[in-house]
N, C-alpha and C positions, 0 to 999 in steps of 0.2 A: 516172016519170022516173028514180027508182035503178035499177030493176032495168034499163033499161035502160043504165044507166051501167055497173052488175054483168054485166050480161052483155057487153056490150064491151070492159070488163076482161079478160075470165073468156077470149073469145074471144082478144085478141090474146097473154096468156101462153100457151096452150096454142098456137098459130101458132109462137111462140118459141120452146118446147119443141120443137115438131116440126121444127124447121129446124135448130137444136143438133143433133138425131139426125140429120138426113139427112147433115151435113154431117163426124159422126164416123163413119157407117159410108162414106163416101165414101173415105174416107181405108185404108181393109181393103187395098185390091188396089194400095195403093203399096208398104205393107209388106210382103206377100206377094209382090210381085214382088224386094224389096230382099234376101230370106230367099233366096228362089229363085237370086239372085243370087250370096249369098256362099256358097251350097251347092256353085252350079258351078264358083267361083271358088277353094274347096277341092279338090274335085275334079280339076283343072288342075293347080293346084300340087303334088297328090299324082305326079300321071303325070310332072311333068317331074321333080320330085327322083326319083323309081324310074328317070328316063331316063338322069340325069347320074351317079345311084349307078352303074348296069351299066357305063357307058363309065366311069369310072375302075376301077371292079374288073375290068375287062378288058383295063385297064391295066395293074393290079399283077398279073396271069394271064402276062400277055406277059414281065415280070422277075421269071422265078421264083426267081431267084439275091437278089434284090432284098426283105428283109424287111419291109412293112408292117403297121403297127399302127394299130388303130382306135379312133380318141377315141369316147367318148360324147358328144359334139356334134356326131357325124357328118361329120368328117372323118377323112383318113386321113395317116401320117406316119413314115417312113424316117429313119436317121440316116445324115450322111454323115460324120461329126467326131462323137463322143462324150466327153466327158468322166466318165468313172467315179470321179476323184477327188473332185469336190466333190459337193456335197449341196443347196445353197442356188440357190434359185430365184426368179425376180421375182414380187412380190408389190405388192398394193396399199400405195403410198406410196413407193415405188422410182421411181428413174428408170432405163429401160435403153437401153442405145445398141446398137443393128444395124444390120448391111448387110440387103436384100436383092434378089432377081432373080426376076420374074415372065415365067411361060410358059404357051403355050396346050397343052393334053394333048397332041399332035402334036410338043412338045419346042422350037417356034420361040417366039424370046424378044421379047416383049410390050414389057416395060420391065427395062435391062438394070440392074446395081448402080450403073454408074456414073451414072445417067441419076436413082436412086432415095437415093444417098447425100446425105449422110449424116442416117441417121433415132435421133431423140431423142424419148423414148416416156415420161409421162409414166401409170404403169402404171395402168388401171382409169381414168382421169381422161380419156384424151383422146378422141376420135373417130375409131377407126382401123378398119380389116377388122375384120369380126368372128372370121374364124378366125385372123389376127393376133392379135388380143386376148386370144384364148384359148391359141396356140399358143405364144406366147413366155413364159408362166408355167409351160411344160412343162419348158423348157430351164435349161441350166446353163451359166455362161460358158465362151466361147470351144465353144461346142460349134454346129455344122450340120448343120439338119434338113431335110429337105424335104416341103413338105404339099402334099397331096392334096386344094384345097378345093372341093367346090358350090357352084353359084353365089349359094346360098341362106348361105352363108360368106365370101362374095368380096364381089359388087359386083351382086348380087342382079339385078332385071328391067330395070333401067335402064341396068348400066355404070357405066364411069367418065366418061362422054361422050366421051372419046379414041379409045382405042384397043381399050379392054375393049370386049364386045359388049353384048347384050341376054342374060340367063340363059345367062352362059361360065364354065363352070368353068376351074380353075386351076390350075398348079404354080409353087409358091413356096417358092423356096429360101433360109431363112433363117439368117444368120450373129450369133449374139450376143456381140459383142464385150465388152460390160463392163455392172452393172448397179448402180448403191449409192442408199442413202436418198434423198430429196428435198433431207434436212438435210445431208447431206453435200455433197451438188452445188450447194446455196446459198452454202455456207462458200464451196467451191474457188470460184466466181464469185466472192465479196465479194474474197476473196482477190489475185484477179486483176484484179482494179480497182483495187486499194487498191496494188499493188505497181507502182513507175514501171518503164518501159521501162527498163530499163539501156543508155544508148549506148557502145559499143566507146572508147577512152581512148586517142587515137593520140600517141603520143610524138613529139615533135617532134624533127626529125633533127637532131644535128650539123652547118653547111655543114662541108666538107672544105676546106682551101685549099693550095693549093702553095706551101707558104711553105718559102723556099728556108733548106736547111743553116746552121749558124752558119761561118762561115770564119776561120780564123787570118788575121790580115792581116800 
């Protein structure tokens, strides 16, 4: 009567062993296919950014008068306003304020300044372009640039669900009007709360009246 109890045992662990195993090599050709997946899915993404690099350097081909300069993050950028007096640039922990005007590589404009003003940029902190976010730490106040971005630097395979496409690169012309600490735009805020309206103080008129001459009687 043990041994058959032992070998019942014996039988339904090794059953259970073996179904463990079928049930992890079952699982092989999901992850292989998942591998296969993001392999082509590289692949893709290689071909369209080499598609969207040629059509903007065939861009900057066609303005040969026109000097572009090439970030290492893979875009590309022109000045059109420089400032060579200053030195100082937005950095993490700055606040900076720009205009600017976005256009399709064709030059017809997407979203115009006015439509886009007025943008307050909370530098490194907020959730903007990515080649905004990069390209406004290039800049110096009051200076206008214009970039060259990939859609891979814009608004990527999705868009912006408006107006931007599916994978559309960019031209975005940026004006940086002003940029100072965090702590200093706090102050000027508390500032501005704290100081009342001033209403204008209208001086009440004289009435005028025709009050007649004194008369010798």
């Amino acid at each position: 009567m043990k041994n058959i109890k032992i070998i019942t045992i014996t039988l339904l662990v090794l059953a259970f062993v073996s179904s463990c195993k079928q049930h992890q090599e079952a699982r092989r050709p999901i992850s292989q296919a998942s591998g296969s997946f993001m392999k082509k899915s590289i692949v893709r993404n290689k071909k369209l950014v080499a598609t969207e690099e040629t059509q903007i350097k065939d861009l900057i081909k066609s303005n040969p008068s026109v000097k572009y300069l090439a970030s290492k993050k893979g875009y590309w950028y022109t000045y059109v306003a420089q400032n060579k007096l200053d030195s100082l640039t937005p950095k993490k922990g700055d606040v900076a304020f720009f205009d600017y005007e976005i256009k399709d590589l064709q030059g017809n404009i997407i979203y115009s300044e006015l439509e886009l003003r007025p943008q307050i940029y909370y530098v490194d902190k907020q959730n903007i372009m990515m080649g905004l976010r990069d390209g406004i730490k290039l800049m110096r106040k009051n200076e206008e640039l214009n970039f060259l971005f990939p859609s891979n630097m814009a608004y990527g395979y999705h868009g912006d669900d408006k107006k931007i496409g599916v994978n559309q690169p960019i031209i975005c012309t940026v004006t940086l009007r002003d940029f100072k600490s965090e702590v200093a735009y706090k102050k000027q805020n508390q500032l501005k709360l704290k100081t009342p309206a001033v209403t204008p103080q209208v001086q009440e008129a004289t009435p005028i009246t025709n009050k007649p001459k004194d008369t010798l009687n």
